[in-house]
LUMDOLUM-823547 format. One record per residue (C-alpha): residue number from 1; residue in one letter; y negated, z, x negated. Coordinates in Angstrom, 2 decimals. Last residue first. Layout:
% LUMDOLUM-823547
+-----+------+---------+---------+---------+
| seq | type |      c2 |      c3 |      c1 |
+-----+------+---------+---------+---------+
| NUM |    a |       Y |       Z |       X |
...
+-----+------+---------+---------+---------+
END
This chain:
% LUMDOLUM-823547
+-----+------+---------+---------+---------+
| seq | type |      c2 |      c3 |      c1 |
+-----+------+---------+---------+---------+
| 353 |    x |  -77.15 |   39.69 | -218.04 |
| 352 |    x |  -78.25 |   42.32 | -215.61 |
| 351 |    x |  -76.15 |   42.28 | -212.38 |
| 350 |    x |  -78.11 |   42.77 | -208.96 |
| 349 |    x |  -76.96 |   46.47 | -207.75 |
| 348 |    x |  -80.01 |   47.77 | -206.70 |
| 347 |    x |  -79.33 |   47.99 | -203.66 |
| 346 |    x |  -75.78 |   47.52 | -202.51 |
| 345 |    x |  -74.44 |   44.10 | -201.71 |
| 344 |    x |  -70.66 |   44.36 | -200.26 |
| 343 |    x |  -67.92 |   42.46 | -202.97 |
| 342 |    x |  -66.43 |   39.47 | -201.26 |
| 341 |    x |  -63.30 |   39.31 | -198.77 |
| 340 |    x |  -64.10 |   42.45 | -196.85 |
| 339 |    x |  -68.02 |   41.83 | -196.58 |
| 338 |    x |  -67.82 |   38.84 | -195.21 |
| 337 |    x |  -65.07 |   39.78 | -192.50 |
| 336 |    x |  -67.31 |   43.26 | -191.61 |
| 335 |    x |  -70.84 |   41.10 | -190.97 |
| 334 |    x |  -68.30 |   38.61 | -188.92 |
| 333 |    x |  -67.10 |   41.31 | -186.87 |
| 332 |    x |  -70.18 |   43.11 | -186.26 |
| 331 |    x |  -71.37 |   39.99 | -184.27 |
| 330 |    x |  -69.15 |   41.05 | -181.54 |
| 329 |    x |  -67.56 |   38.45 | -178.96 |
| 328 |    x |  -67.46 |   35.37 | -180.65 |
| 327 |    x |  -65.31 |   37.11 | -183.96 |
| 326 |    x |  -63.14 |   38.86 | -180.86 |
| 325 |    x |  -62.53 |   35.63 | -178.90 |
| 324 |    x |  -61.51 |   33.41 | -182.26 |
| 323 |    x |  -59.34 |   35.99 | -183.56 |
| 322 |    x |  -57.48 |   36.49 | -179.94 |
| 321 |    x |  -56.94 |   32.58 | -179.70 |
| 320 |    x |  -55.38 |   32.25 | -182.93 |
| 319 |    x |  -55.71 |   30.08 | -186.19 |
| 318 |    x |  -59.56 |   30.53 | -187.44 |
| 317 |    x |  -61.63 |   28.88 | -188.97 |
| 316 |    x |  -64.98 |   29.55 | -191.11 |
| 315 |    x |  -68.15 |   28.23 | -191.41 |
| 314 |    x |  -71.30 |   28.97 | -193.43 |
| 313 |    x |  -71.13 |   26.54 | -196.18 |
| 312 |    x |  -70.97 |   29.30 | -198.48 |
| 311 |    x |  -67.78 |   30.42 | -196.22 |
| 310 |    x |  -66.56 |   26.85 | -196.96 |
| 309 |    x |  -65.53 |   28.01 | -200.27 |
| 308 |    x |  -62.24 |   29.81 | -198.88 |
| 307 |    x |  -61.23 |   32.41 | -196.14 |
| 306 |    x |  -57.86 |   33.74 | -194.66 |
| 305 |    x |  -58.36 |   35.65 | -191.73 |
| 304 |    x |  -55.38 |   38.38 | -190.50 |
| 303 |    x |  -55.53 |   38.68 | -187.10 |
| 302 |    x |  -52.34 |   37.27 | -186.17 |
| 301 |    x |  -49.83 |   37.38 | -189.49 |
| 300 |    x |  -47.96 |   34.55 | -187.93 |
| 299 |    x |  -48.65 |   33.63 | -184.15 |
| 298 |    x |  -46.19 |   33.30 | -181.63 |
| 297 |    x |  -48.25 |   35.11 | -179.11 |
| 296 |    x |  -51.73 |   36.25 | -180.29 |
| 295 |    x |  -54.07 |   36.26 | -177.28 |
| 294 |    x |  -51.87 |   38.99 | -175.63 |
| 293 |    x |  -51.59 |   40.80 | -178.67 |
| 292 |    x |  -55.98 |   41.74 | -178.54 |
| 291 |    x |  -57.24 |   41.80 | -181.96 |
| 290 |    x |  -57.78 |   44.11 | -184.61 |
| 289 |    x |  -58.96 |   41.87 | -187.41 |
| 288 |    x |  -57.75 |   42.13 | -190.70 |
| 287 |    x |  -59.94 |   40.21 | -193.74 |
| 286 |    x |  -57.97 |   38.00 | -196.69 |
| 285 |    x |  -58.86 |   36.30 | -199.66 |
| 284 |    x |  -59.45 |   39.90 | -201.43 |
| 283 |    x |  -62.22 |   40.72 | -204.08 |
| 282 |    x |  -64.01 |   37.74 | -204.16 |
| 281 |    x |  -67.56 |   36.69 | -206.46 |
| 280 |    x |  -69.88 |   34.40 | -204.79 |
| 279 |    x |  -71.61 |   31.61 | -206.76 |
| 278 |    x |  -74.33 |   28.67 | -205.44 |
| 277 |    x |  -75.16 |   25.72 | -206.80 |
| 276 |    x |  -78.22 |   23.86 | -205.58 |
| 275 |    x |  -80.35 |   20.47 | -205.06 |
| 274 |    x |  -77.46 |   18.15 | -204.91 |
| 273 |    x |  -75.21 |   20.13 | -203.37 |
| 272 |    x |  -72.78 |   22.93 | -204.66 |
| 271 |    x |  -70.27 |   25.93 | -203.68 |
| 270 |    x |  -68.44 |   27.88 | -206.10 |
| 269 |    x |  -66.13 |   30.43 | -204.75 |
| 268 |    x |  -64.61 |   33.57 | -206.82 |
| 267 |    x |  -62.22 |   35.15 | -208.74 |
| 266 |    x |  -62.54 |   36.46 | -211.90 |
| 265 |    x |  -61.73 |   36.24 | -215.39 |
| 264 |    x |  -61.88 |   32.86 | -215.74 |
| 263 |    x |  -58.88 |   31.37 | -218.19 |
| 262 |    x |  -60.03 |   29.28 | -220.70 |
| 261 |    x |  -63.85 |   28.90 | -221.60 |
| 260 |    x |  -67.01 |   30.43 | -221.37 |
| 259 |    x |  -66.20 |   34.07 | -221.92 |
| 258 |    x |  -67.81 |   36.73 | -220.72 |
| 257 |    x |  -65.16 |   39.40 | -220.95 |
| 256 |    x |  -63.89 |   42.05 | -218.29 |
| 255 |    x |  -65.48 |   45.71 | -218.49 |
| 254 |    x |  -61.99 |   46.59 | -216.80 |
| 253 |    x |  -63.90 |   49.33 | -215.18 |
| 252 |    x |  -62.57 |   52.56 | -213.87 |
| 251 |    x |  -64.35 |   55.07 | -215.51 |
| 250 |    x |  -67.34 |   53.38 | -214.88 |
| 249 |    x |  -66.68 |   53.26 | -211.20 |
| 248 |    x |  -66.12 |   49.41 | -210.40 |
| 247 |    x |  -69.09 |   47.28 | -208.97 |
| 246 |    x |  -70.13 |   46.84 | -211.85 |
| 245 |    x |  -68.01 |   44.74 | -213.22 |
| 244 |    x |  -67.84 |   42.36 | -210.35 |
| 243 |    x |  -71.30 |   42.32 | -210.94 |
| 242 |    x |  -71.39 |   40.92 | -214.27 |
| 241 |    x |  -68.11 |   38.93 | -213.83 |
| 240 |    x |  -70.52 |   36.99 | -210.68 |
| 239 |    x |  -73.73 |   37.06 | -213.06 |
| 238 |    x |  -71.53 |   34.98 | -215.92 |
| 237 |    x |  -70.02 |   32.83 | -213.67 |
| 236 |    x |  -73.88 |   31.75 | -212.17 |
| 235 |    x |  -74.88 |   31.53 | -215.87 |
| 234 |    x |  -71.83 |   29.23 | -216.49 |
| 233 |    x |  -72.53 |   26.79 | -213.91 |
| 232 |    x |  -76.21 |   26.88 | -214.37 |
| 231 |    x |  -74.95 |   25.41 | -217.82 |
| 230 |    x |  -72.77 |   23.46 | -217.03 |
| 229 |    x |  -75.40 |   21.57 | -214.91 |
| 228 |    x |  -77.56 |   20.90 | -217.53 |
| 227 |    x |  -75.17 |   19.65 | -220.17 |
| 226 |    x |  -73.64 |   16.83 | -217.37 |
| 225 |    x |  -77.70 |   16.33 | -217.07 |
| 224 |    x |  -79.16 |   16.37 | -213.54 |
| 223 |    x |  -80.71 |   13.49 | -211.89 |
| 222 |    x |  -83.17 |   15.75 | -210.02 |
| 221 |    x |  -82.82 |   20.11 | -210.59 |
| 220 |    x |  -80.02 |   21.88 | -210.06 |
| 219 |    x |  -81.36 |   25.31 | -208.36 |
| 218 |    x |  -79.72 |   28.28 | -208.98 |
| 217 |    x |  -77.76 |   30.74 | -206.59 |
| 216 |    x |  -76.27 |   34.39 | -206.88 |
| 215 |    x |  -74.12 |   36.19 | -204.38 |
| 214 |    x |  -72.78 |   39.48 | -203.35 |
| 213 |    x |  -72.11 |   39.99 | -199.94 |
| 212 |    x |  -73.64 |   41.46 | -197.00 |
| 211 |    x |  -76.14 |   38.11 | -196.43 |
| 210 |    x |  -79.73 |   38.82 | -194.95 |
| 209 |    x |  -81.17 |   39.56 | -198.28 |
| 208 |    x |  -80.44 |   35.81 | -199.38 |
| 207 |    x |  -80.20 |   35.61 | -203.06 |
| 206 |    x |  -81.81 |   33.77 | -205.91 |
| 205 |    x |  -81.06 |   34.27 | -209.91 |
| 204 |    x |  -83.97 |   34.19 | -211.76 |
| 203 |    x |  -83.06 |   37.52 | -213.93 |
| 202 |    x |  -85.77 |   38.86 | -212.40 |
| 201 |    x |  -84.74 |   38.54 | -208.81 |
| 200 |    x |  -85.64 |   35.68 | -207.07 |
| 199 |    x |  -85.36 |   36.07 | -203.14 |
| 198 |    x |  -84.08 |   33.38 | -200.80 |
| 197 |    x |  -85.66 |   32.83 | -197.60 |
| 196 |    x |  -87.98 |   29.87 | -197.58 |
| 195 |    x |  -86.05 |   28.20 | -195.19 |
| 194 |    x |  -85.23 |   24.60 | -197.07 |
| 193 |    x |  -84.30 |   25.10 | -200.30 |
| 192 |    x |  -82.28 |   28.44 | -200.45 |
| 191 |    x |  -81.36 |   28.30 | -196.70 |
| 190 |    x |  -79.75 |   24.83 | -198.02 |
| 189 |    x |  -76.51 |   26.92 | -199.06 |
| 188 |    x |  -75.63 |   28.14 | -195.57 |
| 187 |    x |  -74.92 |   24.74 | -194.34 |
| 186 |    x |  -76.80 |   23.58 | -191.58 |
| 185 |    x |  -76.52 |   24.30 | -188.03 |
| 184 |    x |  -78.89 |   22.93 | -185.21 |
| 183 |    x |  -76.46 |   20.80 | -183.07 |
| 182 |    x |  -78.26 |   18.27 | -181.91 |
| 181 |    x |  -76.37 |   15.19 | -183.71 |
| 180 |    x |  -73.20 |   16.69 | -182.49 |
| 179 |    x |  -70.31 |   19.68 | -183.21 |
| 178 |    x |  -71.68 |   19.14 | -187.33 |
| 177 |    x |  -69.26 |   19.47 | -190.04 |
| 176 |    x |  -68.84 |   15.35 | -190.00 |
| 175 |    x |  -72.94 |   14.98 | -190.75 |
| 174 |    x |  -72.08 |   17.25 | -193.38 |
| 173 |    x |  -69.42 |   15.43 | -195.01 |
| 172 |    x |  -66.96 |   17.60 | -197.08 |
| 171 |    x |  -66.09 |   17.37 | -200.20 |
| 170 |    x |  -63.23 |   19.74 | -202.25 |
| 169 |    x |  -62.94 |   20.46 | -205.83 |
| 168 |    x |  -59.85 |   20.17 | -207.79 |
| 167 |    x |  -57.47 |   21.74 | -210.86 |
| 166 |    x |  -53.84 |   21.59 | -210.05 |
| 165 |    x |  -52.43 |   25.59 | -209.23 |
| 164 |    x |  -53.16 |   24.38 | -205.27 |
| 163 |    x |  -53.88 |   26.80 | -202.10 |
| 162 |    x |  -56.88 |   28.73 | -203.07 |
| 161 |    x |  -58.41 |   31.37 | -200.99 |
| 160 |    x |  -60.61 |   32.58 | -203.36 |
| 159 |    x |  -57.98 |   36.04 | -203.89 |
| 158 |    x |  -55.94 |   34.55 | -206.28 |
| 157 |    x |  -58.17 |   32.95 | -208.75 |
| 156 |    x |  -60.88 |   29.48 | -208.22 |
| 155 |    x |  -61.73 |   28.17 | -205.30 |
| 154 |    x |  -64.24 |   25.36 | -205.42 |
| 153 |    x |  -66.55 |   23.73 | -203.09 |
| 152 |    x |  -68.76 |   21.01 | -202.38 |
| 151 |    x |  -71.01 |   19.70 | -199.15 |
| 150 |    x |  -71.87 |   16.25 | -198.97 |
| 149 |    x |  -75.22 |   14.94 | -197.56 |
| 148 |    x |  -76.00 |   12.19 | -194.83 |
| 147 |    x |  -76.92 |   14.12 | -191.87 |
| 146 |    x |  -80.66 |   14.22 | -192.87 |
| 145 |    x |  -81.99 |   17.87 | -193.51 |
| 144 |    x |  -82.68 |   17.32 | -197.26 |
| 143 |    x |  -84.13 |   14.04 | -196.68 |
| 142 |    x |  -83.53 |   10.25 | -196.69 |
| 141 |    x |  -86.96 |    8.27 | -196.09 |
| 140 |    x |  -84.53 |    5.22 | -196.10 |
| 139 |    x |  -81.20 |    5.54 | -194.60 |
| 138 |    x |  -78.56 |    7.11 | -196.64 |
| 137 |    x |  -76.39 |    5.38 | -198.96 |
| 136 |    x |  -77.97 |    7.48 | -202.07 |
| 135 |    x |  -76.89 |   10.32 | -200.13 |
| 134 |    x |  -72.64 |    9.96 | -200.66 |
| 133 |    x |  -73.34 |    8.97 | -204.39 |
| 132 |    x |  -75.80 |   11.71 | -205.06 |
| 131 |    x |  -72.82 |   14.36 | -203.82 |
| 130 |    x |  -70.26 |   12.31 | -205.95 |
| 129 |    x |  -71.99 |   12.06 | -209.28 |
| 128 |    x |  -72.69 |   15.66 | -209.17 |
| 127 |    x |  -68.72 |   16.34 | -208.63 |
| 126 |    x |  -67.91 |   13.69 | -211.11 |
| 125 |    x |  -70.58 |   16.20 | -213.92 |
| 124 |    x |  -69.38 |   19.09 | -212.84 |
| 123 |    x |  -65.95 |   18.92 | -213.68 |
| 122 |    x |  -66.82 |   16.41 | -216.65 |
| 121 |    x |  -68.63 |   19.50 | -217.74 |
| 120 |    x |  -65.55 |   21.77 | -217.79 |
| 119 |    x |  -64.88 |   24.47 | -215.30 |
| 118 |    x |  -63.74 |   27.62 | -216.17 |
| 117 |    x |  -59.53 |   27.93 | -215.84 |
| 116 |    x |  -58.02 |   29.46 | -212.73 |
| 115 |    x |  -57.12 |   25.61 | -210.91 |
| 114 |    x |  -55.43 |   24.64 | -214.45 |
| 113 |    x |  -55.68 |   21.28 | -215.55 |
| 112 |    x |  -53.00 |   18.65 | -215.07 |
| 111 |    x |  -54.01 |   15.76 | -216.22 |
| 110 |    x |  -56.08 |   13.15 | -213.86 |
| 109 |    x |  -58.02 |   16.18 | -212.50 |
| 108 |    x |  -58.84 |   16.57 | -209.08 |
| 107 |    x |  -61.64 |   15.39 | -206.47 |
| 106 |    x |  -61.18 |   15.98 | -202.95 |
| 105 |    x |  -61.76 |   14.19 | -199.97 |
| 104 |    x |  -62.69 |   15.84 | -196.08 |
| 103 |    x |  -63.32 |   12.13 | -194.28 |
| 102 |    x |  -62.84 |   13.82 | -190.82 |
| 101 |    x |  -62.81 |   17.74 | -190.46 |
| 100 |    x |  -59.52 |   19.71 | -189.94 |
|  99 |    x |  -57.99 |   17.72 | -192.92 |
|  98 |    x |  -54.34 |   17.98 | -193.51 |
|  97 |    x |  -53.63 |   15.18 | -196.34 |
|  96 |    x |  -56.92 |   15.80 | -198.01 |
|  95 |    x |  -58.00 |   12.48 | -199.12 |
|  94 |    x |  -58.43 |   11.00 | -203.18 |
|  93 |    x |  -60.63 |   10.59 | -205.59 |
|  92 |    x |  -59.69 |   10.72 | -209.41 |
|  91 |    x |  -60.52 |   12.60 | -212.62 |
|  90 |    x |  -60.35 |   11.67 | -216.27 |
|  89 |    x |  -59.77 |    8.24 | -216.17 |
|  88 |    x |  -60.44 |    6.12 | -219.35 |
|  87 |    x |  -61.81 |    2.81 | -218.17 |
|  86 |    x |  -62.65 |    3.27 | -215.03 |
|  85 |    x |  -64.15 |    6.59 | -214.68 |
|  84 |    x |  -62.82 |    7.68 | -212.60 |
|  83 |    x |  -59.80 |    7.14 | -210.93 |
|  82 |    x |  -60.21 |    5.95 | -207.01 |
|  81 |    x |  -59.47 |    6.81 | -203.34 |
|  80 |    x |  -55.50 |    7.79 | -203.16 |
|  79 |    x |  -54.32 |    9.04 | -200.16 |
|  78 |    x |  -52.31 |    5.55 | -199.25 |
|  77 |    x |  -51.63 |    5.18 | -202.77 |
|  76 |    x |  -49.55 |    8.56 | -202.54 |
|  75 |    x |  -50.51 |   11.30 | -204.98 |
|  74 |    x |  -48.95 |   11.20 | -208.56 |
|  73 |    x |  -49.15 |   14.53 | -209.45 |
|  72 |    x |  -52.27 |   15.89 | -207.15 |
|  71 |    x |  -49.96 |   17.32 | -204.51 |
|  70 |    x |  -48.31 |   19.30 | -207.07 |
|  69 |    x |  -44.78 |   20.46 | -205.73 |
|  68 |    x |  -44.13 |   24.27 | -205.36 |
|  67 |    x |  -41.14 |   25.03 | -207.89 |
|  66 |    x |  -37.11 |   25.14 | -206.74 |
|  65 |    x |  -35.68 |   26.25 | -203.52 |
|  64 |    x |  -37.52 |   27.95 | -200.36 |
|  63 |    x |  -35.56 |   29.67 | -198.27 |
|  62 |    x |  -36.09 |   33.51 | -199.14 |
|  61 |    x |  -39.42 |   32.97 | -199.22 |
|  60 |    x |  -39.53 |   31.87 | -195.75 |
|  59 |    x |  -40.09 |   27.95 | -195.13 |
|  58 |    x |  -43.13 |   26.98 | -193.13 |
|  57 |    x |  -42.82 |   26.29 | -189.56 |
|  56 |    x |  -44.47 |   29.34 | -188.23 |
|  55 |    x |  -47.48 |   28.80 | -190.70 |
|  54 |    x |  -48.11 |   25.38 | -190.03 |
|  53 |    x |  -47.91 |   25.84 | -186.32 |
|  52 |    x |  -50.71 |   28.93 | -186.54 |
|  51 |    x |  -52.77 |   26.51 | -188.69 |
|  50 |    x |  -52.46 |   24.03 | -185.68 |
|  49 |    x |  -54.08 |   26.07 | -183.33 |
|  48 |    x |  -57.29 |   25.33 | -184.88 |
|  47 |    x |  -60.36 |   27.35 | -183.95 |
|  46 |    x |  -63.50 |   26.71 | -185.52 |
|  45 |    x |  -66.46 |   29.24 | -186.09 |
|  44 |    x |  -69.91 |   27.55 | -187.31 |
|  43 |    x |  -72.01 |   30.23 | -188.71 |
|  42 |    x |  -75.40 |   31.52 | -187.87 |
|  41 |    x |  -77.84 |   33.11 | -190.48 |
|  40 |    x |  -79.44 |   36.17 | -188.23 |
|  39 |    x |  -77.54 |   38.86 | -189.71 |
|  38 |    x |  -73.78 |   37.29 | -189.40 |
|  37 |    x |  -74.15 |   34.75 | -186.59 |
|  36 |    x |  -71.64 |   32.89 | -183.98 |
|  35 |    x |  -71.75 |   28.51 | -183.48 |
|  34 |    x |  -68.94 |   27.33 | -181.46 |
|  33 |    x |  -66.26 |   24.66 | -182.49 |
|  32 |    x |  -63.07 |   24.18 | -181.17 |
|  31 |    x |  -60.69 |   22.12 | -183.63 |
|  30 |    x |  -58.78 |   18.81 | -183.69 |
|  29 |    x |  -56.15 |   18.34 | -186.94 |
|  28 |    x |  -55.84 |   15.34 | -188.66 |
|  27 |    x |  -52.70 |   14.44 | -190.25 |
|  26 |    x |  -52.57 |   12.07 | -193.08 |
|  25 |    x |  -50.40 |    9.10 | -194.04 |
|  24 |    x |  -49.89 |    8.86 | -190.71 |
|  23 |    x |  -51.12 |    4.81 | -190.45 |
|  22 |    x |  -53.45 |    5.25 | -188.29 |
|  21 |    x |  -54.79 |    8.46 | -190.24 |
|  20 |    x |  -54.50 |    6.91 | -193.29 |
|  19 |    x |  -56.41 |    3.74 | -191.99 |
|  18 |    x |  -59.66 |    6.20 | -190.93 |
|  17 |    x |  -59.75 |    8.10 | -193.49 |
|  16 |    x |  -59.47 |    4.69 | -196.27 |
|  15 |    x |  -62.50 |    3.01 | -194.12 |
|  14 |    x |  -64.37 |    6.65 | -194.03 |
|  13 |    x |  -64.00 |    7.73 | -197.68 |
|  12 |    x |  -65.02 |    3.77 | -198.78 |
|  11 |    x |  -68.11 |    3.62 | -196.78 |
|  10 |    x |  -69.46 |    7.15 | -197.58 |
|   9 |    x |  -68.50 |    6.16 | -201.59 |
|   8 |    x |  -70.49 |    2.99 | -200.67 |
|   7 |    x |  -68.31 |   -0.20 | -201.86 |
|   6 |    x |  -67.19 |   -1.86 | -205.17 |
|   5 |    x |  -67.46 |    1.65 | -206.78 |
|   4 |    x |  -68.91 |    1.90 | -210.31 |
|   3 |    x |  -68.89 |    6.22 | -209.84 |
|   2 |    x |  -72.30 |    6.27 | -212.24 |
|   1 |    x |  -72.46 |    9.30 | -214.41 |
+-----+------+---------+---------+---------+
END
């Protein structure tokens, strides 16, 4: 699929950002960045203040009147990127509203689909189109480690960390993840092209011992068919219900189906680039820290993470001062916070399709 944009998708994210912003269409959030590790693979940390605000000012249950709105029902022009494809859309562009990380853009359905459901090939296929459209604008002798790459993710079922019912996937510029230019970090999901430290089991799924969570990862291979990537898309879905099956006593398991369309049966974070797509099953969206009180004033539900797709991307935020000094100050926290939200890796224990 070709996008048919008049300008650079990198050129037209950053010009539309940038005026939203000015204009306060959108509200962009500054963060403190540092750089802590979970077994050797280091992830960024942020600190935002800001979610804590969010959460104090938001309406208690008892207060709030009549259904959530959909964000992605009729967004404002202002947000709004572009439909695609022209003629008949099916999906359109358009800007997180409360971005923590500049030109973050997101790509939803043009009818309501449902956030839960599996993922169609046009899902895959505008996503695809997107991540080779944002590094076909790169300088020549691009690369896999140049700055100009798009990360992708997806939450999909209760415990993902997902905010919105209405089907979308979420971009976010690499070269805008980084602190600086110098700063070593790259996302988590190039380890399995660039480090030479994934393993391939034998059902060819690859993994990275190092991680405590379950997780399975294919590569997409150049120019990639709309057929082609479904269909790593649905054997990475299929691995993730596999092992969330097992991971229940036998007595106790729900042996839940493999189906390939409707509803998903799981939970779980997708995360994709242009060279790989990457799956990791959830159990809760949520880890508890024991923090310090004194670092915690006038914070909501202190100490208690809340973690999406960008954990594939190897970063994660968090809202108080306490959370942030006790994930920089022992390394065991992170290793615990991983494995609470996803399902722990045991050996052995790699799914068999």
């Amino acid at each position: 699929m070709v996008l048919s944009l008049a300008e650079s998708l990198p050129s037209l994210v950053a010009r539309r950002f940038t005026s939203a912003k000015e204009s306060g269409h959108l509200v962009f959030s500054q963060t403190q960045l540092t750089t802590i590790h979970a077994s050797g693979i280091p992830y960024q940390l942020r600190y935002c203040p800001a979610l804590a605000k969010k959460q104090s000012e938001a309406p208690k249950l008892n207060e709030r009147k009549g259904p959530k709105p959909d964000p992605f029902q009729d967004p404002p022009p202002d947000l709004t990127l572009v439909e695609i494809p022209k003629d008949k859309p099916t999906h359109f562009l358009v800007l997180n509203k409360f971005p923590v990380i500049p030109n973050h853009f997101i790509l939803a359905t043009k009818p309501f689909k449902e956030q839960t459901d599996i993922l169609e090939r046009e899902d895959l296929e505008v996503t695809y189109a997107c991540l080779k459209a944002w590094s076909e604008d790169a300088p020549q002798g691009y690369a896999l480690d140049s700055q100009r790459r798009l990360f992708a993710f997806f939450n999909s079922g209760e415990y993902s960390g997902a905010s919105q019912p209405h089907r979308h996937l979420q971009f976010l510029p690499v070269e805008a993840m980084r602190g600086s230019e110098s700063d070593p970090w790259t996302p988590l999901i190039d380890r399995f092209s660039t480090t030479g430290d994934a393993v391939t089991d034998s059902s060819g799924f690859q993994q990275l011992p190092q991680l405590p969570f379950v997780h399975f990862a294919l590569p997409i291979p150049p120019n990639a068919s709309a057929e082609t990537l479904h269909q790593i898309y649905l054997s990475l879905y299929k691995a993730a219900v596999t092992a969330v099956n097992n991971a229940a006593p036998e007595s106790a398991r729900d042996h839940l189906p493999l189906t390939t369309k409707g509803p998903a049966a799981i939970s779980y974070n997708l995360a994709m680039t242009v060279s790989t797509m990457m799956i990791c099953p959830r159990r809760s969206e949520h880890a508890q820290l024991t923090i310090d009180p004194a670092g915690a004033q006038d914070v909501v539900q202190a100490g208690l993470l809340s973690l999406n797709g960008t954990i594939l991307a190897g970063t994660l935020m968090v809202k108080a001062e306490a959370e942030w000094d006790e994930l920089r100050s022992k390394q065991a926290n992170l290793n615990f916070v991983l494995a609470t939200i996803a399902f722990p890796r045991q050996d052995g224990a790699t799914p068999v399709l």
